[in-house]
C-alpha positions in Angstrom: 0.0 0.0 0.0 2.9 2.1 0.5 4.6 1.3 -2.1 1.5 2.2 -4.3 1.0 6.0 -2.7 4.9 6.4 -3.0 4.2 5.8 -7.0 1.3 7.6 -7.4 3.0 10.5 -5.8 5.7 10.5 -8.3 3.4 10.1 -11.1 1.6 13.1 -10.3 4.7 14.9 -9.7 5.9 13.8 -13.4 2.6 15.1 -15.0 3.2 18.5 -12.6 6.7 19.1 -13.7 7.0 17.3 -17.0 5.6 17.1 -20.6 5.6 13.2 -20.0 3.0 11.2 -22.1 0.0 8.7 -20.8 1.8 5.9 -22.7 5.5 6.1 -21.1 4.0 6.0 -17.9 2.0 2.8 -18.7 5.0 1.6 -20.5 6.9 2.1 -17.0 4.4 0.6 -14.5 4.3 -2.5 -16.3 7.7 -2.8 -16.3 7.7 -2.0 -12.8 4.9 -4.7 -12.5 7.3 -7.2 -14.2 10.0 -6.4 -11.5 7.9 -6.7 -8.5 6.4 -10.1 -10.6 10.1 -11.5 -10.5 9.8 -11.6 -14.2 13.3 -9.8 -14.4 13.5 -10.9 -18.4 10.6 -8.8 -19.5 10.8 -5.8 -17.1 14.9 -6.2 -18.4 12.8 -5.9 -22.1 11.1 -3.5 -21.2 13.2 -0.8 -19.4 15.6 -1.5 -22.3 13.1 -0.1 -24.9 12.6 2.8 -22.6 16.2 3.9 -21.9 18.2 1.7 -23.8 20.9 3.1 -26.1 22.5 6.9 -25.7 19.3 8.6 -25.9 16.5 7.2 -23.6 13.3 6.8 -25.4 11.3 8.6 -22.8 11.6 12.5 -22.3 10.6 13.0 -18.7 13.7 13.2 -16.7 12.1 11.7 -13.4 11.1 8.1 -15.2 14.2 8.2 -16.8 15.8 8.1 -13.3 13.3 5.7 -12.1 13.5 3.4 -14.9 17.2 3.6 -14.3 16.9 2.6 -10.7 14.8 -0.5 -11.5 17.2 -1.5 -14.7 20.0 -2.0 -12.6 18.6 -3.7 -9.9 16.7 -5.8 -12.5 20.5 -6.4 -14.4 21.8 -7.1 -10.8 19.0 -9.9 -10.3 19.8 -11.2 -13.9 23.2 -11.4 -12.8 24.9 -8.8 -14.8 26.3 -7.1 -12.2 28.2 -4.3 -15.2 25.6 -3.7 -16.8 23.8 -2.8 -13.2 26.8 -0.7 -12.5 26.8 0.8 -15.6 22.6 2.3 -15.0 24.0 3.3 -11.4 26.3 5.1 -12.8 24.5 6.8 -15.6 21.9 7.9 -12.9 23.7 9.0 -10.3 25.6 11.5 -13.2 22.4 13.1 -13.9 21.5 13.3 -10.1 24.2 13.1 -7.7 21.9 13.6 -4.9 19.6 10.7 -5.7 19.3 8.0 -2.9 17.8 4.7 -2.9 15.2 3.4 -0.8 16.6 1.4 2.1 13.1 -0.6 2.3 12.6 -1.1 -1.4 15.6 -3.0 -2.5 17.9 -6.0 -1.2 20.9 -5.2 0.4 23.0 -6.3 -2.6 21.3 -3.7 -4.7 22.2 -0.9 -2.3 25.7 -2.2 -1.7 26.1 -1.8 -5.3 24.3 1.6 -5.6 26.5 2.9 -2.8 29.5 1.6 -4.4 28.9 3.3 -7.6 28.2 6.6 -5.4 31.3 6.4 -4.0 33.2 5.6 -7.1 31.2 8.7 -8.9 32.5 10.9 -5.7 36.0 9.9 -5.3 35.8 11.0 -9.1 34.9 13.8 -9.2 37.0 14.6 -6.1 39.9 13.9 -8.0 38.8 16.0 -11.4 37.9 19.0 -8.8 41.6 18.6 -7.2 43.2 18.5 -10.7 41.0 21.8 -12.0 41.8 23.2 -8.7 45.8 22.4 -9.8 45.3 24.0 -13.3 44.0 27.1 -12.0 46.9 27.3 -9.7 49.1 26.4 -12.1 47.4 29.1 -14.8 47.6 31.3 -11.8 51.4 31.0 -11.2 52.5 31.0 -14.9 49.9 34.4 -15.0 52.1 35.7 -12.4 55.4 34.9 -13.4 54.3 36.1 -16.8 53.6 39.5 -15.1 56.4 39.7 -12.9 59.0 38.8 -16.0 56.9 42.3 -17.8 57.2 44.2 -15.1 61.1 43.2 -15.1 61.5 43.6 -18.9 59.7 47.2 -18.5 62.3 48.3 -15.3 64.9 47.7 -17.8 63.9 49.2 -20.8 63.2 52.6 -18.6 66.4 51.8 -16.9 68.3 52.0 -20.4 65.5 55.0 -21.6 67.0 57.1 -18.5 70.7 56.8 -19.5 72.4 57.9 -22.5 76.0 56.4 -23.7 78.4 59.4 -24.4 81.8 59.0 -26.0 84.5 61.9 -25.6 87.9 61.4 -28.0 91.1 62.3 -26.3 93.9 64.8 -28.0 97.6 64.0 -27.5 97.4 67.8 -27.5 96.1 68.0 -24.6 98.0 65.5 -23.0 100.7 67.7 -23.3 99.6 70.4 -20.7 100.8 70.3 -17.6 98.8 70.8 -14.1 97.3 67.3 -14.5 95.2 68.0 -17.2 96.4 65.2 -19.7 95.6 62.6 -16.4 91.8 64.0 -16.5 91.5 63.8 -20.4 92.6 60.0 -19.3 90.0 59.8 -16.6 92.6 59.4 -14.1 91.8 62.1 -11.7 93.4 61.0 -8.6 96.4 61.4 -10.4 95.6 64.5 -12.1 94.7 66.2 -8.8 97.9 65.2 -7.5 100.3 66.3 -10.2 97.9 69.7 -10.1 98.3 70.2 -6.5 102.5 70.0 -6.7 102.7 71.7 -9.5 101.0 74.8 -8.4 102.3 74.4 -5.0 105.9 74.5 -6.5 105.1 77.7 -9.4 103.5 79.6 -5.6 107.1 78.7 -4.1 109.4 79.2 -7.3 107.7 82.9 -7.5 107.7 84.0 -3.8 111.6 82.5 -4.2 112.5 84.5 -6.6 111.1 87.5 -5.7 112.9 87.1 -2.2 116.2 86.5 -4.1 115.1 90.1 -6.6 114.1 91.7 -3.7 117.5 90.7 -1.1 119.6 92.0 -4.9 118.4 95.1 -4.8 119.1 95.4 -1.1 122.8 94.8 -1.1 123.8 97.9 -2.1 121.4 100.2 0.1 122.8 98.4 3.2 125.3 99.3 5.3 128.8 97.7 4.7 128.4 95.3 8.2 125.4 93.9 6.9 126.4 93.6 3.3 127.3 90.2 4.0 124.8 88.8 5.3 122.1 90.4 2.8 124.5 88.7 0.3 124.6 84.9 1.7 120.7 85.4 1.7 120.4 86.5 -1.5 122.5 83.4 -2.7 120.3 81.2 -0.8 117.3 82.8 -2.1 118.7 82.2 -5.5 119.6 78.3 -5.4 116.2 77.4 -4.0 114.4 79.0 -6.5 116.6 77.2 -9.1 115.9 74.2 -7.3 112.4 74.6 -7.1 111.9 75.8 -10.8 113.8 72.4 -11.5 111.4 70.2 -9.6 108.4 71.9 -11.1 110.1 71.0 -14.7 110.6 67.6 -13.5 107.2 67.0 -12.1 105.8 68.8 -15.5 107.4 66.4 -18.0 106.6 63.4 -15.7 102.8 64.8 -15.6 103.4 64.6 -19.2 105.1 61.5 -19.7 102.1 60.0 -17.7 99.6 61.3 -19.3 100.7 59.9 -22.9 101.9 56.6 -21.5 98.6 55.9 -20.6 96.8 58.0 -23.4 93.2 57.0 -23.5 91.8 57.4 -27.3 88.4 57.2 -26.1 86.2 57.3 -23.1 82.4 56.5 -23.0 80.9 56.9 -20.2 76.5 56.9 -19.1 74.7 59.6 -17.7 70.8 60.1 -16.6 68.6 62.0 -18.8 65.0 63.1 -18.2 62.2 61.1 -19.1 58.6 62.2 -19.9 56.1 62.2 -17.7 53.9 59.6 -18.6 56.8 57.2 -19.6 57.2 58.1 -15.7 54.1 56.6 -14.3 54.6 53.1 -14.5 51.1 51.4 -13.1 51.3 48.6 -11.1 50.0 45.0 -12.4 47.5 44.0 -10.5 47.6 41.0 -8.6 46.0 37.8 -9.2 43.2 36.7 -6.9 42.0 33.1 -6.8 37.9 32.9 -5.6 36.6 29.5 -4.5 32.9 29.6 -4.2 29.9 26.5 -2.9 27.0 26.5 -4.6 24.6 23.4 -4.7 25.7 22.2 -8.1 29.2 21.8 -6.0 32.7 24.0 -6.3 33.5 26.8 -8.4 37.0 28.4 -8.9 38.1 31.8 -10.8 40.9 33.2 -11.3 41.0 37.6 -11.7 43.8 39.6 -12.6 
């Protein structure tokens, strides 16, 4: 009796909610009558005709998973255990959420039906682990993708902000004194140095020899006791600024030497340059987000940049 209000709820829900016909759910009681008969060879027959091949023969989508239900139990009976797996299978695919009655089949049937479920959820576990793997590897490659940009763009403004000059030496020029050939070189600790002495020693060689002019004119306007002594300074006066104009010749033509023993032809050298302002204002990539999102038809992923 229960069995019979259990059926004619369903029927009325499958005239409610589908376009199903008179005849397909006649067709499907008396296959169902043929199950409950134990006549599992023409209920088999029947169910066949109704969902057999790719494209059930039926349209409603409820009898299609009842006539499912009652095919595989009917193929488990028969003892083709495959072929019942395979109408298990093909149900539970279309509803995931479908559940046998506990007090309407054997145990074998719903040992098989809950294998099949399982089978169908470890499945579909493992595809929603592997999309969950391409995302994150589309995410990663995404990012790197952005990241080697980002590094290609640094370097091209990087190269934008600097210009390559090239200045040509003269062996003319190397032939000044003060240091200025070891500039023209690029040497300008060296140049400093040899500039330093050499003005130091022209400062000395002139305040030299005007003490030695000035102690000359002198002699003769002092007094004979300190003619002599005016006269040993003036000689004094006179050697060290001969000395001192030598060293400042010898410190010359070594400046000089230097500076075309280690001539540089050419010298290149970078320097910054000015950019415009919107090659300035670099935005930043935006950063990848990964959403996961539950819904009742399962898990959803998507991936924003």
């Amino acid at each position: 009796m229960v069995v019979r209000l259990i059926l004619a709820a369903l029927f009325a829900l499958v005239l409610a909610e589908s376009p199903a016909r008179a005849d397909e759910i006649d067709d499907f009681e008396a296959a169902r009558r043929s199950y409950e008969a134990q006549t599992y060879g023409d209920a088999a027959r029947r169910l066949e005709a109704m969902i057999g091949g790719e494209v059930p023969a039926i349209e409603s989508e409820i009898l299609v998973l009842e006539a499912r239900k009652y095919l595989a139990a009917t193929y488990l009976f028969l003892g083709r255990r495959d072929a019942a797996t395979e109408q298990f299978r093909l149900l539970l695919r279309q509803d995931p959420s479908y559940q046998l009655d506990p007090l309407g089949f054997p145990a074998a049937v719903l040992e098989v039906f809950s294998e099949v479920r399982t089978e169908l959820d470890a499945a579909r576990a493992r595809e929603e682990e592997e999309r969950r793997e391409r995302l994150e590897q589309l995410r990663r490659e995404r990012l790197e993708t952005l990241l080697e940009r980002e590094t290609r763009l640094t370097r091209l403004l990087e190269l934008a902000r600097t210009e390559t000059v090239e200045t040509r030496a003269s062996r003319a020029v190397a032939t000044l004194p003060f240091g200025i050939g070891q500039f023209q070189n690029g040497h300008a600790g060296w140049g400093r140095a040899f500039a330093a002495t050499e003005l130091t020693l022209v400062i000395f060689s002139a305040a030299t020899w005007g003490w030695h002019r000035w102690l000359r004119g002198e002699v003769d306007e002092v007094p004979p006791n300190e003619a002599d002594r005016f006269r040993r300074q003036e000689r004094a006066a006179r050697v060290t600024n001969q000395l001192s104009m030598s060293l400042l010749g010898a410190v010359m033509l070594a400046g000089i030497l230097d500076a075309h023993l280690r001539f540089v032809p050419v010298r290149t050298r970078t320097r910054e340059r000015e950019l415009p302002a919107d090659l300035e204002m670099t935005p930043e990539p935006p950063e990848p987000s990964l959403e996961v999102g539950l819904g009742p038809g399962g898990a959803s992923l998507r991936l924003q940049f």
